[in-house]
C-alpha positions in Angstrom: -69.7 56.9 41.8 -68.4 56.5 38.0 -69.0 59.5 35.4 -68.8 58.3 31.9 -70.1 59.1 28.8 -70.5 57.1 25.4 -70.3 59.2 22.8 -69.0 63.0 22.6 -67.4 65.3 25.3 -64.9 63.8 27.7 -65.9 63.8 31.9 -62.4 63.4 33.1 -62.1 67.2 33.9 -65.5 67.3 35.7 -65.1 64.2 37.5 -61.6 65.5 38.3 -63.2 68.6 39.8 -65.7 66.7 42.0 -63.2 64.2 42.6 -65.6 61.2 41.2 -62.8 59.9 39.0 -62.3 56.3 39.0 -58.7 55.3 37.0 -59.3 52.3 35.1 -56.1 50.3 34.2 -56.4 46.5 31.7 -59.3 44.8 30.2 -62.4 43.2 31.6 -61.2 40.2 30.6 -58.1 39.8 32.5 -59.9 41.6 35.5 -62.7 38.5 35.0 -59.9 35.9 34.8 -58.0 37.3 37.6 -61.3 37.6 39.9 -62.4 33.8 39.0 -59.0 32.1 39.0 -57.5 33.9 42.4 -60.0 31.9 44.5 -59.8 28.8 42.8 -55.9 29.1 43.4 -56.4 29.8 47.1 -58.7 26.7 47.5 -56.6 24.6 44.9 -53.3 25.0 46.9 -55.0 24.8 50.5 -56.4 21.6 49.5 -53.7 20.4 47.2 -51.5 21.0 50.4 -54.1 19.6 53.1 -54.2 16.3 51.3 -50.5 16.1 50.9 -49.8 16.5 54.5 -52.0 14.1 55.5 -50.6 11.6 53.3 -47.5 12.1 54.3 -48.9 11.8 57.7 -50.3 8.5 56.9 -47.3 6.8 55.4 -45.4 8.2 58.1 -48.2 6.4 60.7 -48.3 3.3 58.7 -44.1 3.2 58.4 -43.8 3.2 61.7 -46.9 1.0 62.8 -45.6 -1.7 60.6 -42.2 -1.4 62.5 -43.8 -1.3 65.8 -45.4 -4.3 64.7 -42.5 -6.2 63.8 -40.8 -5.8 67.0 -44.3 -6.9 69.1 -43.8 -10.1 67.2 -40.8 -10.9 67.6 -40.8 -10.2 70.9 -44.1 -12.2 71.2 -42.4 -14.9 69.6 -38.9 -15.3 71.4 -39.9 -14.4 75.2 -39.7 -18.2 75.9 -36.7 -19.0 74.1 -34.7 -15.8 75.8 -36.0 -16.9 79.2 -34.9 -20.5 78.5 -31.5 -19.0 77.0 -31.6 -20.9 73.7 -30.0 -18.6 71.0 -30.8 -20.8 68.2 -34.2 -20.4 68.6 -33.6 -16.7 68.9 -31.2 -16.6 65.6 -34.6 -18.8 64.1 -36.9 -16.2 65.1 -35.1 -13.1 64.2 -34.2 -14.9 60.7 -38.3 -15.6 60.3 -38.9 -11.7 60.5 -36.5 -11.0 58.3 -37.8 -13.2 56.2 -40.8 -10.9 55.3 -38.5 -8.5 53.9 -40.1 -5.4 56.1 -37.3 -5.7 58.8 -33.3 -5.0 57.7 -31.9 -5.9 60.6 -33.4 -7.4 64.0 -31.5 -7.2 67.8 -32.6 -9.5 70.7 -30.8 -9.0 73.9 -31.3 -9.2 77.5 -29.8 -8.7 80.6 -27.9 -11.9 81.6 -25.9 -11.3 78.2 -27.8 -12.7 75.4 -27.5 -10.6 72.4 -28.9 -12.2 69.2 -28.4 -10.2 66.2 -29.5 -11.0 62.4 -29.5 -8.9 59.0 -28.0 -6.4 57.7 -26.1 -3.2 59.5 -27.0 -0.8 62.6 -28.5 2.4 62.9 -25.6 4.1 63.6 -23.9 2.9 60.2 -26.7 3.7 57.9 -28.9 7.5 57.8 -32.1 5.8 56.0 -32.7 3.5 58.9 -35.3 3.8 61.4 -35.3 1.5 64.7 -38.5 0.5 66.9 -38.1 -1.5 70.1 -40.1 -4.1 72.0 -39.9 -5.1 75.6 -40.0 -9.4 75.6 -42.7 -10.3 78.2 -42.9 -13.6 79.9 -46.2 -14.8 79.1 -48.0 -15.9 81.6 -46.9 -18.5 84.5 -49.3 -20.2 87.3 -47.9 -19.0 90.4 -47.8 -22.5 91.5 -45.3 -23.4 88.6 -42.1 -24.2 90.4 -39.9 -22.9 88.3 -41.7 -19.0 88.2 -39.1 -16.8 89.0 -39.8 -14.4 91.5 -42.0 -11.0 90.7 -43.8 -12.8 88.0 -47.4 -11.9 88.5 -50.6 -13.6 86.9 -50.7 -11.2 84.3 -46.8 -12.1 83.2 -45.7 -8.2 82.7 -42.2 -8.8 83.8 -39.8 -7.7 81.2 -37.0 -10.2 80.7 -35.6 -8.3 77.4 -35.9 -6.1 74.6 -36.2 -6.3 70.5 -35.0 -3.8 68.0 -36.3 -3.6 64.7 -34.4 -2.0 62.0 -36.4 -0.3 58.6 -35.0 1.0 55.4 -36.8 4.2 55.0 -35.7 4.5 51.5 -39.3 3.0 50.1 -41.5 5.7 52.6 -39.1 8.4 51.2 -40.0 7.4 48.0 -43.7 7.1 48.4 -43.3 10.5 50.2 -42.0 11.7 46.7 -44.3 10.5 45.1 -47.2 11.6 47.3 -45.9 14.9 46.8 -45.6 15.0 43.1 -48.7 13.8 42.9 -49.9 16.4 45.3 -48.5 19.2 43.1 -49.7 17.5 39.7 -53.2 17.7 41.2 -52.9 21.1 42.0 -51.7 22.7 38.9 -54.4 20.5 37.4 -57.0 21.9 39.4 -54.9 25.0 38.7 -55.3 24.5 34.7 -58.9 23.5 34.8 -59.9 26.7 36.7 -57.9 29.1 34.4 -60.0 27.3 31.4 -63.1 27.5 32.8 -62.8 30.9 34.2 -61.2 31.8 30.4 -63.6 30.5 29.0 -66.4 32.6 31.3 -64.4 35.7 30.7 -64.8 35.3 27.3 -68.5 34.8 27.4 -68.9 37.6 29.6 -66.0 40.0 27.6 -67.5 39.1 23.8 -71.4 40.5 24.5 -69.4 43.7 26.0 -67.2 43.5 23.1 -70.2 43.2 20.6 -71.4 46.3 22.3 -68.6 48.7 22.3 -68.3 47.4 18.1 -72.1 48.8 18.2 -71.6 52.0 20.0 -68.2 52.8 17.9 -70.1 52.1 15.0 -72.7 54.8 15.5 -69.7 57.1 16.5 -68.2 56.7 13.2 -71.8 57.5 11.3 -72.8 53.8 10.5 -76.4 54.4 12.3 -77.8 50.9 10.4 -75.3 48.8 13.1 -76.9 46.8 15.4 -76.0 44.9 18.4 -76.6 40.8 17.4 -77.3 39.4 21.3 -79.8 37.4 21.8 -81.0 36.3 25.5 -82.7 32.9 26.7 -84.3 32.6 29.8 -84.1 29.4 31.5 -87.3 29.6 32.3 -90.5 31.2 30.5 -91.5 34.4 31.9 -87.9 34.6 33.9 -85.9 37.9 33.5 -83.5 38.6 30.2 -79.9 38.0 31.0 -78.6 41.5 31.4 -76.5 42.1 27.9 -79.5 41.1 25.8 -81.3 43.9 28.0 -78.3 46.2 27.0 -78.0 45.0 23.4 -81.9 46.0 23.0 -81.1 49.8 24.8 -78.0 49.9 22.3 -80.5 49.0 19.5 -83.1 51.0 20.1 -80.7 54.3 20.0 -79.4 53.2 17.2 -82.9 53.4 15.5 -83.6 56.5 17.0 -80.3 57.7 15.3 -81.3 56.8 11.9 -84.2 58.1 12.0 -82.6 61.1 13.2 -80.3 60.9 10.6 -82.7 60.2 7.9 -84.5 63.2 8.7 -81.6 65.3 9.0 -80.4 64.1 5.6 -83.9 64.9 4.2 -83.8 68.6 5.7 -80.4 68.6 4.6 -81.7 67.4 1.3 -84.6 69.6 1.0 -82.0 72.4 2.2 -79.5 72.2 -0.3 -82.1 71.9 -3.6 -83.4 75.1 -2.2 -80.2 76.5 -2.0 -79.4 75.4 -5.1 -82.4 76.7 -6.6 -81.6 80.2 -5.0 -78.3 79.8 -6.2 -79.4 78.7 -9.7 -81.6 81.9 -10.0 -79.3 83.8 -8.5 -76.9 83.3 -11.2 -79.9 83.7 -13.6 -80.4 87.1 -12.2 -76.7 88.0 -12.2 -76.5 86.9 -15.8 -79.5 88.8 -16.7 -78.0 91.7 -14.9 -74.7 91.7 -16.8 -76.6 90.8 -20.4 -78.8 94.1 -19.2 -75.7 96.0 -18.0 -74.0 95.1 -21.1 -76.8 95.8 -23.2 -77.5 99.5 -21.5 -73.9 100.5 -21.3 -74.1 100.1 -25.3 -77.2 101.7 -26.0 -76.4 104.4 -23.5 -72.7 104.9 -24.5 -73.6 105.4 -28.2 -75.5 108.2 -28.3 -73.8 109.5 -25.1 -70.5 109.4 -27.2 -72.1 111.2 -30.1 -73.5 114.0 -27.6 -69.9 114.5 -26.3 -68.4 115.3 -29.7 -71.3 117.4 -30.4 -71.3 119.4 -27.2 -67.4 119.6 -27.6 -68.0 121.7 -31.3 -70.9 123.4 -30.2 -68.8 124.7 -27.4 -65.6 126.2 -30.2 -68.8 128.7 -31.8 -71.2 129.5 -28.9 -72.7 132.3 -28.0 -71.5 133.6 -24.2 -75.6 132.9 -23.0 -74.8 129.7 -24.3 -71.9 128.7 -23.0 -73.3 128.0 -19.3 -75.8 126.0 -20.8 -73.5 124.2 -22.9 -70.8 123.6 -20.0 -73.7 122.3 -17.6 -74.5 120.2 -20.1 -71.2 119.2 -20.9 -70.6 118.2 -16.8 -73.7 115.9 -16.9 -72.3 114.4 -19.7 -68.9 113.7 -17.8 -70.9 112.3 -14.9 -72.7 110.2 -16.8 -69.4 109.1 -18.5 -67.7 108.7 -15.5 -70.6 106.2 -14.2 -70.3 104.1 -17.2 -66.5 103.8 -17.1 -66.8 102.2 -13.7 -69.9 100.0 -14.4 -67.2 98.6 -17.3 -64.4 98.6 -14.8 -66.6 96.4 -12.9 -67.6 94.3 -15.6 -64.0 93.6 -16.7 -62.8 92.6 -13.0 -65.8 90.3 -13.2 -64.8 88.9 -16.4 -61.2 88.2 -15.3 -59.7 89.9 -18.2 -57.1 92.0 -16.3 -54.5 90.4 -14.9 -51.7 92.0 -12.4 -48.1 92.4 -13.7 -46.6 92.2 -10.4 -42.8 93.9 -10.0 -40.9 94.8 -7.1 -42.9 98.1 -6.2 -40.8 100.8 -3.9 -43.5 102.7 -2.1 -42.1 106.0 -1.8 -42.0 106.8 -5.5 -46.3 105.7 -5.1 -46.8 107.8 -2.4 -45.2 111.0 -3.4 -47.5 110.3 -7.5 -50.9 109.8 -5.0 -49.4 112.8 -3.0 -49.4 115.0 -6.3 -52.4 113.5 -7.4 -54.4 114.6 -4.4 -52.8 117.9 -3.4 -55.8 119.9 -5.5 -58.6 117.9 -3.4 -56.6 118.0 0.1 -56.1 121.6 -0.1 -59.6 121.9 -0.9 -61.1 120.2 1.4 -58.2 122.0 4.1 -57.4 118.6 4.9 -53.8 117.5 6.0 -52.5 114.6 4.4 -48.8 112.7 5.6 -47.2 110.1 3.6 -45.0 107.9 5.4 -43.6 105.1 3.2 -40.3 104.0 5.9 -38.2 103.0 2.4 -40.7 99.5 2.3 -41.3 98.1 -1.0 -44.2 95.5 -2.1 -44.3 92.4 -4.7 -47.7 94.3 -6.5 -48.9 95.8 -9.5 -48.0 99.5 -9.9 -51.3 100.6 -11.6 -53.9 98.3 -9.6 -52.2 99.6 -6.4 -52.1 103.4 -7.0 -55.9 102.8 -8.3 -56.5 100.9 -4.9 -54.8 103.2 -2.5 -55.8 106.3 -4.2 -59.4 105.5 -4.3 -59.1 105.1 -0.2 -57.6 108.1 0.4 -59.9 110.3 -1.7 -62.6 108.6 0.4 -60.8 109.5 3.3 -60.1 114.0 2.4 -63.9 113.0 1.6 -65.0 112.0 4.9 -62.5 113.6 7.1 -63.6 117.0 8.3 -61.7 120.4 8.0 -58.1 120.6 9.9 -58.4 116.8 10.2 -55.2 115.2 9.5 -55.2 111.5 6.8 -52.5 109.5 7.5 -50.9 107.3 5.0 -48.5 104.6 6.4 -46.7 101.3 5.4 -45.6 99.1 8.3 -44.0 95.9 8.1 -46.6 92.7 9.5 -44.6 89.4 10.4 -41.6 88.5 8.4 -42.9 88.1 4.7 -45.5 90.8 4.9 -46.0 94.4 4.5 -49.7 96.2 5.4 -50.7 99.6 3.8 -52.9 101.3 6.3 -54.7 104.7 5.1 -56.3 106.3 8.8 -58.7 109.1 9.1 -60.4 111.3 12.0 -64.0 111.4 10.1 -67.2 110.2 11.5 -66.4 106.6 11.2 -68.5 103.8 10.1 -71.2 101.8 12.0 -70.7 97.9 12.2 -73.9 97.9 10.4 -72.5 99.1 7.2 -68.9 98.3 7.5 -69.5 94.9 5.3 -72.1 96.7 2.4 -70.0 99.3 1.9 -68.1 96.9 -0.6 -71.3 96.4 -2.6 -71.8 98.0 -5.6 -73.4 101.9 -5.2 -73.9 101.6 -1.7 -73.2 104.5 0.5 -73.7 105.4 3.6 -73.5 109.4 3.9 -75.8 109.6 0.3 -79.3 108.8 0.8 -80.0 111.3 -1.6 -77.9 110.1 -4.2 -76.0 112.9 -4.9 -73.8 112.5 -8.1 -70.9 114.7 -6.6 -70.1 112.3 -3.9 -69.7 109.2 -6.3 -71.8 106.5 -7.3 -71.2 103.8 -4.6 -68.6 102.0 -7.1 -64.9 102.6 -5.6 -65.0 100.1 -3.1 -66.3 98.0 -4.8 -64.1 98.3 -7.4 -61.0 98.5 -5.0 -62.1 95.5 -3.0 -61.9 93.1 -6.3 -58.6 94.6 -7.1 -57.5 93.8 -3.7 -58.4 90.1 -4.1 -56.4 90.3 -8.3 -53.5 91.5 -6.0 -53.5 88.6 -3.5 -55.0 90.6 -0.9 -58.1 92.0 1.0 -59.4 95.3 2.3 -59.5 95.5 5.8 -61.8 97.8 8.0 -61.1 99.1 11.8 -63.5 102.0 12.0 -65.8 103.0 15.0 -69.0 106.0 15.1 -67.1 109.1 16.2 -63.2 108.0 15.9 -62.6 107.9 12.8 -61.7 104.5 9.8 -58.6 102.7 9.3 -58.8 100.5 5.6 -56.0 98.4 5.3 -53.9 96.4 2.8 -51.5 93.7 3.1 -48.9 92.9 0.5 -46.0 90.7 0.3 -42.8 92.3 0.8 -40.4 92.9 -1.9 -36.9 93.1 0.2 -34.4 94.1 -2.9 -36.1 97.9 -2.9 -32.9 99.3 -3.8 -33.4 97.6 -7.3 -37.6 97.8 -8.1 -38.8 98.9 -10.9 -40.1 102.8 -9.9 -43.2 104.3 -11.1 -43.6 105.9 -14.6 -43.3 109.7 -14.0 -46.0 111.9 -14.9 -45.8 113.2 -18.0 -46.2 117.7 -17.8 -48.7 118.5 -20.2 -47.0 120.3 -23.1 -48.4 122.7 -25.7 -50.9 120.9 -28.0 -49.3 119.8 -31.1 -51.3 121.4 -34.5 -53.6 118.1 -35.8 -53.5 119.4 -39.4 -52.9 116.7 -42.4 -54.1 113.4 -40.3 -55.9 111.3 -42.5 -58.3 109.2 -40.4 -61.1 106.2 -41.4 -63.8 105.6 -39.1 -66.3 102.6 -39.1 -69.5 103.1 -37.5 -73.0 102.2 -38.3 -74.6 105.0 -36.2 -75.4 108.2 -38.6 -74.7 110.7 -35.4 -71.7 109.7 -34.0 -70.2 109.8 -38.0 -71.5 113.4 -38.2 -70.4 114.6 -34.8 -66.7 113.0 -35.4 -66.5 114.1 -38.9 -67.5 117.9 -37.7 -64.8 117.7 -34.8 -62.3 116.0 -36.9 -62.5 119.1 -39.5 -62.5 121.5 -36.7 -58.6 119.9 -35.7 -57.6 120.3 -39.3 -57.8 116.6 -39.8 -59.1 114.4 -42.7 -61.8 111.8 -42.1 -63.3 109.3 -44.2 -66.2 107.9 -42.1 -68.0 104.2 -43.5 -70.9 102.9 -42.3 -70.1 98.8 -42.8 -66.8 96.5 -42.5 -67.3 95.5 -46.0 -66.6 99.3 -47.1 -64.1 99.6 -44.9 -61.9 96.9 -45.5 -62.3 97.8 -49.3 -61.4 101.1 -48.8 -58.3 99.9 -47.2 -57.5 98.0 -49.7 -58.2 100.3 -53.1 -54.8 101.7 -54.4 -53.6 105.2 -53.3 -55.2 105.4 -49.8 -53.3 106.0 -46.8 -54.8 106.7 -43.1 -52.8 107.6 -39.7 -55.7 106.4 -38.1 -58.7 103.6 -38.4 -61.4 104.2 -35.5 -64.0 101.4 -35.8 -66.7 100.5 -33.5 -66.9 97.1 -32.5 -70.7 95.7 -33.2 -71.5 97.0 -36.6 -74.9 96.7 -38.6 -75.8 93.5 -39.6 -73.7 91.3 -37.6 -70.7 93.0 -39.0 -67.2 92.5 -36.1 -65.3 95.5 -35.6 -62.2 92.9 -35.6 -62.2 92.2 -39.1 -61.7 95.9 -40.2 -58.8 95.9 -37.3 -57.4 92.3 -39.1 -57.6 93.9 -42.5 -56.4 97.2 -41.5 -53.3 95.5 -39.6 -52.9 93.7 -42.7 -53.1 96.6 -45.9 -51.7 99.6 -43.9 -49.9 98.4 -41.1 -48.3 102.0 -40.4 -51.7 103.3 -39.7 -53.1 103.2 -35.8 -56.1 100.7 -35.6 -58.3 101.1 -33.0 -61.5 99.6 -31.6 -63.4 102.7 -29.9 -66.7 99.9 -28.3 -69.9 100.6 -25.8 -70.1 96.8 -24.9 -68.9 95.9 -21.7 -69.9 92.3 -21.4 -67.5 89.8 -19.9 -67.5 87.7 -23.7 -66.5 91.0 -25.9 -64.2 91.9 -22.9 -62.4 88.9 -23.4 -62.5 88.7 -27.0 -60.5 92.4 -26.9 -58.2 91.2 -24.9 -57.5 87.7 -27.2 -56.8 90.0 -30.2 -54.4 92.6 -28.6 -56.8 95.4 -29.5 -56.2 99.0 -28.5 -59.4 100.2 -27.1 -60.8 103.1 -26.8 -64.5 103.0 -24.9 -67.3 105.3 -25.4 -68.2 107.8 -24.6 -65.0 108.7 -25.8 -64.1 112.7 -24.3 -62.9 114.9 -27.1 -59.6 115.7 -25.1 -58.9 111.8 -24.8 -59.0 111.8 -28.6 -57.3 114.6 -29.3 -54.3 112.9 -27.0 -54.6 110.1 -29.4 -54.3 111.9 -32.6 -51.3 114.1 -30.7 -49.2 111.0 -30.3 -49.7 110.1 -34.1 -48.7 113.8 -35.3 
């Protein structure tokens, strides 16, 4: 039995198995030629050969008949002369046969010594000469006749000599030659004739097969609108179809079936990918309305959240001690609130691709022992142990991203991990090129459930009820599009009950010895005095002027605060004024840009500090920052973070 299969999979192991494999080896063709012209060769050369053997037989039969015959003559013709002894006659007679140029040579003799010879040479002399002999009979006598000799009977079969006659069998070999040449040129025409017409069989048999296999590789390759052209005649009407125009129809009709397969496929597909585009399209609507409303909240939230900072920061220098818990509880909402806006615009900046990695040759130990003093404070609090093994590697990365990256993971990690627990905080070295920052933990692990949302923005797993101490949902996310700025992504091996493992691969940097360390943390010193700072600020909300004036004065410092850019580029400009500092928001009144008033102030004072202190975090005014080298300070800006500012001025 023969497995096969048309299109797709391959039966050679399952065939193999049962052991129902059949090893094809050539071409249908040459097997069609070979099968037609073997038994025309078999018959060709048995008759080819049959004939020629009998003709040789013939001329063989004939050659010697002929000679036979000569000698009966001329033994017919010369028994009276030999039996009278007259040798002329005999030399006559011999001569005669000769004559008829079938005889070379012709003996008569007897035995009372007549020997009458005539022609050419004996057999003896020459190889192509064949002899045939002839007794001479008396013909009949009376036996009254006086002068019968004795023993001759009525019928006269007393022989009284003999006749040899000699034949040149040059001319028979010749016309054996011959008969065999011909014999062998009718063969290898028979031979020729067969080959054709079995040829030209094969090919009418191979091409319909041919036309087929075209067909079926033609489907194969996705061109579903081939068809098999065979068309079948009967010889009669109402007789069967020839077999390939049966199996031309078969291929034809699965080749219909297929496109209309295909056609319906294409039309789900089709249908498919519009709604997918559609989902897509409105997905991308509902992202962009998400960012224009992120954008436009932060702003509106940030502004009079930035004003309510510097206000509770002054109310704090004169309150009362019944109003200083108040004012402090207020103060810490304000500070979560802050924090949840700085990492909705962290988001929106990684989303608008305005960072970009400066990537060095990064040791790791100098990283490990900054995270280590960063998150000594929470470790001890939480009484859990943290080890930092770096093993001298060093990274290709950027210094800030990664210590953002790893950091985050490990204060997940003290999070999680429960008390006496031990974090673990390792670099290893992955292939040749490669090195992978693992961070491991004995907490509670993570299902597989969540182990792919808890990259999504504020999704947690622990925090159904939202609680604002255990973060908003945002570090991973955050850390996961920082992974992919670096080159890289976070991996996650974690199981319910034994604990997480969240990985990081980084190339490796092999000239360690020579990287560029870490910046050391600077100790906090004694606050410098602020007094004599003369400072503009441009910004078209009335409370945030008031509550920055009001803190300003309490520092000792001088502020001029404008409402417009056209003010405040004039004031830069009149004669006599010099600031330390210009603070300007970025979307003023009226359509005013914060960016002029930084141009201008670059331009008349350019030994004063311009900054852009801005609540928008869209993508666009992202970008624009960036394209004008601005220093930005975003709001809600914390007292203390301006005070630094003004410190490094003084």
């Amino acid at each position: 039995m023969i497995v096969g299969s048309l299109v797709g999979g391959d039966p050679r192991p399952a065939a193999v198995a049962s052991g129902r494999l059949l090893v094809v080896r050539g071409s249908l063709q040459r097997d069609l030629v070979r099968l037609g012209l073997l038994p025309c060769a078999v018959v060709a050369l048995l008759l080819t050969g049959w004939l020629t053997h009998s003709r040789l037989a013939m001329l063989d039969d004939v050659f010697a008949a002929e000679g036979r015959a000569i000698a009966r003559q001329v033994a017919a013709m010369s028994d009276l002369s030999l039996y009278a002894g007259d040798v002329a006659a005999l030399q006559s007679v011999a001569q005669a046969a000769l004559r008829g140029g079938q005889a070379s040579r012709v003996e008569i003799s007897n035995g009372a010594g007549i020997h009458v010879i005539a022609g050419g040479p004996d057999a003896g002399a020459v190889d192509s000469v064949r002899s045939f002999s002839a007794p001479v009979l008396l013909r009949e006598a009376s036996r009254t006749m006086a002068f019968s000799p004795p023993g001759v009977t009525a019928a006269g079969d007393q022989a009284i000599g003999t006749v040899v006659a000699l034949r040149d069998t040059t001319q028979l070999r010749r016309a054996r030659i011959q008969s065999l040449l011909t014999g062998i040129g009718i063969g290898l025409l028979a031979l020729a004739g067969a080959w054709l017409a079995v040829r030209h069989m094969a090919r009418g048999i191979a091409r319909p097969l041919r036309r087929v296999t075209q067909t079926v590789a033609a489907l194969q390759a996705g061109q579903f609108d081939a068809r098999c052209a065979i068309a079948g005649r009967s010889p009669r009407r109402g007789g069967p179809m020839h077999e390939f125009a049966t199996l031309a129809d078969d291929v034809n009709r699965m080749a219909e079936q297929l496109q209309r397969h295909k056609q319906a496929s294409d039309e789900r597909v089709r249908e498919a990918t519009a709604v997918a585009l559609e989902r897509m399209t409105e997905a991308e609507q509902a992202a962009l309305s998400r960012s224009r409303f992120l954008a436009a909240a932060s702003h509106d939230l940030r502004q009079p959240l930035h004003a309510m900072g510097l206000f509770i920061d002054g109310l704090l220098t004169g309150a009362a001690e019944t109003q200083r818990p108040a004012l402090l509880r207020l103060q810490e909402s304000t500070a979560f609130m802050s924090l949840l806006l700085d990492d909705l615009l962290e988001i929106s900046r990684l989303d608008a691709r305005v960072l970009t990695p400066e990537v060095v040759d990064l040791p790791l130990t100098p990283l490990f022992d900054a995270l280590a003093a960063q998150h000594a404070a929470h470790a001890a609090t939480a009484r859990v142990r943290v080890v930092w093994r770096a093993r001298g590697l060093a990274v290709r990365s950027d210094g800030g991203m990664l210590q953002r990256v790893v950091g985050n993971l490990v204060a997940n990690a003290i999070r999680h991990s429960p008390p006496g627990a031990t974090v673990l905080v390792t670099a290893r070295r992955r292939g040749g090129d490669r090195v992978r920052i693992e961070v491991r933990d004995r907490g509670v692990g993570i299902a597989p459930i969540h182990q792919q949302r808890i990259f999504e923005e504020f999704y947690q797993v622990a925090n159904v009820e939202r609680d604002r101490r255990q973060g908003f949902g945002l570090g991973l996310a955050i850390c996961a599009r920082l992974a992919t700025l670096l080159g890289s992504r976070i991996g996650l091996n974690s199981a319910l009950g034994c604990g997480s493992t969240f990985s990081l691969a980084l190339p490796h940097a092999p000239a360690a010895a020579h990287a560029a360390p870490l910046p050391a943390a600077v100790a906090p010193s004694v606050e410098p005095s602020l007094a004599g700072l003369r400072c503009l600020l441009v910004d078209d909300d009335a409370h945030i002027r008031l509550a920055t004036a009001q803190l300003l004065a309490q520092w000792g410092c001088e502020a001029v605060c404008l409402a417009s850019a056209r003010d405040a580029i004039g004031y830069l400009g009149a004669g006599g004024e010099r600031f330390d500092l210009v603070l300007c928001d970025l979307q003023l009144a009226e359509g005013e840009d914060g960016l002029d008033v930084l141009a201008a102030a670059r331009r008349l004072q350019p030994e004063a500090l311009a900054v852009v202190i801005s609540g928008a975090t869209g993508p666009q005014a992202l970008q624009r920052l960036r394209a004008a080298g601005a220093t930005v300070l975003t709001k809600p800006v914390s007292p203390a973070r301006l005070r630094a500012l003004l410190a490094t001025l003084k």
